[in-house]
C-alpha positions in Angstrom: 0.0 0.0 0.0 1.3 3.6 -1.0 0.9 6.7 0.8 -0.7 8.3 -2.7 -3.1 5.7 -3.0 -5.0 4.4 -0.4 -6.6 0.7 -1.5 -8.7 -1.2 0.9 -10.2 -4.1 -1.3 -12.2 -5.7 1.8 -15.3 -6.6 -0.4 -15.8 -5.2 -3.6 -18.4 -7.3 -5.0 -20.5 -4.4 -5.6 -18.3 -2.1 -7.5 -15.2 0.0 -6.6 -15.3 3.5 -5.3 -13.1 6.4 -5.2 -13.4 8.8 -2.8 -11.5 12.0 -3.6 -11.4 14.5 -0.6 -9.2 16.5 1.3 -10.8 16.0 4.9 -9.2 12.7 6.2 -12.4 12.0 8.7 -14.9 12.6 5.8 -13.0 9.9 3.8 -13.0 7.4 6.7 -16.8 8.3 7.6 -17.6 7.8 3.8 -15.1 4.5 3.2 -16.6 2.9 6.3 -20.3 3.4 5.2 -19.6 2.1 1.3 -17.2 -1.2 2.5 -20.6 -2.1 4.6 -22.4 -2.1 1.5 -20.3 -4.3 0.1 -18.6 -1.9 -1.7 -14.1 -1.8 -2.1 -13.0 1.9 -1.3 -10.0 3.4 -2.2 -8.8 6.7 -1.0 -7.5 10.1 -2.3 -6.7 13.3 -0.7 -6.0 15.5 -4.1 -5.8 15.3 -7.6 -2.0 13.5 -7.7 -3.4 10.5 -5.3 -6.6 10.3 -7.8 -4.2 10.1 -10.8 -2.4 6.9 -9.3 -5.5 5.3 -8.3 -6.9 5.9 -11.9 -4.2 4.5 -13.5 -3.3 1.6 -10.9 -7.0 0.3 -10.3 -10.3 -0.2 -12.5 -12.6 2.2 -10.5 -16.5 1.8 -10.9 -17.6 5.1 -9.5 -16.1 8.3 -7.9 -17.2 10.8 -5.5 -15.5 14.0 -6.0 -15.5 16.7 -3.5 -15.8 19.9 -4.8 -13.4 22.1 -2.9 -10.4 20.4 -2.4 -7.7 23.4 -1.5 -5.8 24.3 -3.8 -7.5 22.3 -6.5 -11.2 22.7 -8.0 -13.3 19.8 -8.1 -15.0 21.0 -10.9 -11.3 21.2 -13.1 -11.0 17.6 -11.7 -14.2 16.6 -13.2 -12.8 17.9 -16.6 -10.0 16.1 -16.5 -11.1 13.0 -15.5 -14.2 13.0 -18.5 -11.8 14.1 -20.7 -9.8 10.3 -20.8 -12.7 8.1 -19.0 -16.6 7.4 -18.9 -16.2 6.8 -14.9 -19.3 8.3 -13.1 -18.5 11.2 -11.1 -20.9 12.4 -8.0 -20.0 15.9 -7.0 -20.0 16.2 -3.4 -19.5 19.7 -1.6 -21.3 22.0 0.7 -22.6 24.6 -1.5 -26.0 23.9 -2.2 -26.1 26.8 -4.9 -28.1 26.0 -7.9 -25.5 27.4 -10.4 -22.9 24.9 -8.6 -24.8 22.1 -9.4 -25.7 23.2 -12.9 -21.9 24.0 -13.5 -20.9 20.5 -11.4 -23.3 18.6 -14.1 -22.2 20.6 -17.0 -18.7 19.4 -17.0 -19.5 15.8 -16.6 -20.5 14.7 -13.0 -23.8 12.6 -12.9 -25.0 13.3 -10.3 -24.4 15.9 -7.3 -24.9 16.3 -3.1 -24.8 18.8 -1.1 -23.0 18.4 2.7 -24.2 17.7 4.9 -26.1 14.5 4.0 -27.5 11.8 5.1 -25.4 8.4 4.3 -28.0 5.8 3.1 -28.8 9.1 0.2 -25.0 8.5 -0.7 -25.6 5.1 -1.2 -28.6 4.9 -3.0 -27.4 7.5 -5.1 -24.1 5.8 -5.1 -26.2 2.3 -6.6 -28.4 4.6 -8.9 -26.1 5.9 -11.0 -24.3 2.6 -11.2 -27.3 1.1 -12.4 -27.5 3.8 -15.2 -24.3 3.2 -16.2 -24.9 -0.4 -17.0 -25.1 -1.5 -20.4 -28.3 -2.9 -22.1 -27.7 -6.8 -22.5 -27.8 -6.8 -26.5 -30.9 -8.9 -28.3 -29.4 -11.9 -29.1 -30.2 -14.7 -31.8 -30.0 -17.1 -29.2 -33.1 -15.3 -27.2 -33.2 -15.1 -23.2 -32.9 -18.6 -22.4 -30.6 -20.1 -20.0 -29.0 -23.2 -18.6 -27.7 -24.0 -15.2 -27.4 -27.1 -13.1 -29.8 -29.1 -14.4 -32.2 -26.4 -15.2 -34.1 -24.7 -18.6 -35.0 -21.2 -17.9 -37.1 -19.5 -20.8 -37.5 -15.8 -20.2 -39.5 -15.8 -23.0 -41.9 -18.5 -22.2 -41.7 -17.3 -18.8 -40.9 -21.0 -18.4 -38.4 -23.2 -15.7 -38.3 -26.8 -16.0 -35.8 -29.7 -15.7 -34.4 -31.1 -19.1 -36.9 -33.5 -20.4 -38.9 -32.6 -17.0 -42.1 -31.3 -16.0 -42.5 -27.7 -15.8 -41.7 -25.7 -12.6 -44.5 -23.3 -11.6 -43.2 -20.0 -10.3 -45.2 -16.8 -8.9 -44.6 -13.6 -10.9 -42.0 -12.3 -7.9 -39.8 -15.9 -7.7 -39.6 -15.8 -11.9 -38.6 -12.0 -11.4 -35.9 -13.2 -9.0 -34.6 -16.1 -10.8 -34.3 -13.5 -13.6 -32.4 -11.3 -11.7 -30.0 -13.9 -10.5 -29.6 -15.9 -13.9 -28.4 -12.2 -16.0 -25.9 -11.5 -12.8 -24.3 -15.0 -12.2 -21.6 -14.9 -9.4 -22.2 -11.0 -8.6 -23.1 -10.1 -4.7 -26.7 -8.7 -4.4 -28.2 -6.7 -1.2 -32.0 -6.3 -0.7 -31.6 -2.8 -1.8 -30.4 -4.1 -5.0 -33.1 -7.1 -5.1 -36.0 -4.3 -4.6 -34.0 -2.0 -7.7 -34.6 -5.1 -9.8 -38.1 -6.4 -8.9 -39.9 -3.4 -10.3 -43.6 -3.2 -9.5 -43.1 -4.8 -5.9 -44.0 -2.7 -2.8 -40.7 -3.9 -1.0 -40.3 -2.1 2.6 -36.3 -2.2 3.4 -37.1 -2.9 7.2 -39.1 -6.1 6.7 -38.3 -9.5 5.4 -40.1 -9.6 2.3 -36.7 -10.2 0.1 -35.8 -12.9 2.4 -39.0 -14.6 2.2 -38.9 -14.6 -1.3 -35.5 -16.0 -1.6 -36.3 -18.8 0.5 -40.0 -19.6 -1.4 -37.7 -19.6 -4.5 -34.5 -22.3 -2.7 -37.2 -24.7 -2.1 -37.9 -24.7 -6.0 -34.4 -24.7 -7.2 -32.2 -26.1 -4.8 -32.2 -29.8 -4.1 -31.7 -28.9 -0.5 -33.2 -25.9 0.3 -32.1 -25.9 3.6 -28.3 -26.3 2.6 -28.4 -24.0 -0.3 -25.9 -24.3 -2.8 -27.0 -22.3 -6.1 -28.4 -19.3 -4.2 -25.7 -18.3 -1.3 -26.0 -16.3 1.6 -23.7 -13.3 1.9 -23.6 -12.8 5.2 -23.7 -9.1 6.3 -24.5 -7.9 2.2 -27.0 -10.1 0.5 -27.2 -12.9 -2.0 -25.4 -14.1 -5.1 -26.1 -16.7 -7.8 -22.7 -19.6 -8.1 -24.6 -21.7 -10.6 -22.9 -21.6 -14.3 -25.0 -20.4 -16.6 -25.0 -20.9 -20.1 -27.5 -18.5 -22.3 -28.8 -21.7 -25.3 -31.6 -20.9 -28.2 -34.8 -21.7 -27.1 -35.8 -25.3 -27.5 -39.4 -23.8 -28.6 -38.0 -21.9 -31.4 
């Protein structure tokens, strides 16, 4: 580990931030708060330190403070547009309209005023990663999928064992699968979950997303009890280890 670039890869399933500010107990607060969403965090204190992270590490996302001494966030922003399509949330305590217009004219995607309230960050944080996703392509092959054992049809809205009966699922547990069998081996919380299951009137206090997971092990898993294609994060949510294979349709 180097003094100009500060890399705590603790977790990381959920994409890799960097935090670029000058205030060494606003980078801890904010480091702390995005590791325990299963976030890995690496640190910067000026433009030099976000150069070497930039250029040593692939970095999902960056949170730029605005006002960082003798440097301008906003020039920052420039720069970094200029050679990359990272997103960029301007953070800063001005809450002055022609800041923010100025922030998100020069490239930042999204913007937040100090002081504010962590869980914002991170839904923020998750929101413009989600827009800056690309669309899986159409594909000759249509949505349907293999994995141990299993046909999924997203087209026929269909799951059955090869040269088995059909497996009926509710509209939520075919959602879910969904969810699970486009994001093989990727880490997802219940905030993530309720992003993806649109329509659903998910509360993040309750256990709806746990209920459903477990409705959905005892029509996958062999054991549902000892689960082994849908696994328990503990402390950050889910994630699919089944291979998946994406095959033509046998109904086409």
């Amino acid at each position: 580990m180097t003094e100009q670039c500060l890399l705590d890869h603790v977790m990381g399933n959920a994409g890799h931030i960097l935090i670029v500010d000058d205030e060494p107990k606003v980078r801890t607060l904010l480091r702390r708060c995005l590791e325990g969403e299963g976030f890995a965090v690496s640190e910067a204190k000026d433009g030099a330190q976000m150069r070497v992270c930039l250029e040593r590490e692939a970095v999902s996302l960056i949170t730029l403070d605005l006002n960082l001494g003798r440097e301008n966030g906003l020039d920052l922003a420039r720069e970094i547009r200029k050679e990359r399509n990272v997103p960029i949330i301007m953070l800063t305590g001005k809450g002055d309209a022609i800041d923010r217009v100025i922030g998100l004219e020069v490239g930042a995607d999204d913007y937040l005023a100090k002081p504010f309230e962590l869980r914002e960050l991170v839904a923020r944080v998750r929101a413009v990663l989600r827009r800056a996703q690309p669309v899986e392509p159409a594909s000759p092959a249509g949505q349907c999928y293999t994995f141990a054992g299993w046909i999924f049809d997203v087209n026929q809205r269909s799951l059955k064992r090869r040269d088995g009966p059909e497996r009926e699922l509710t509209t939520s547990e075919f959602n879910l699968l969904e969810a699970f069998v486009k994001r093989p081996h990727r880490v997802l919380s219940r905030d993530d979950i309720m992003d993806l299951l649109k329509g659903q009137d998910w509360s993040p206090l309750d256990r709806s997303i746990d209920n459903l997971i477990a409705r959905l092990r005892k029509k996958v898993e062999q054991d549902p009890d000892r689960p082994t294609l849908i696994k328990t994060v503990r402390g950050v949510g889910y994630t699919f280890t089944a291979q998946v294979e994406r095959v033509a349709s046998p109904n086409r």
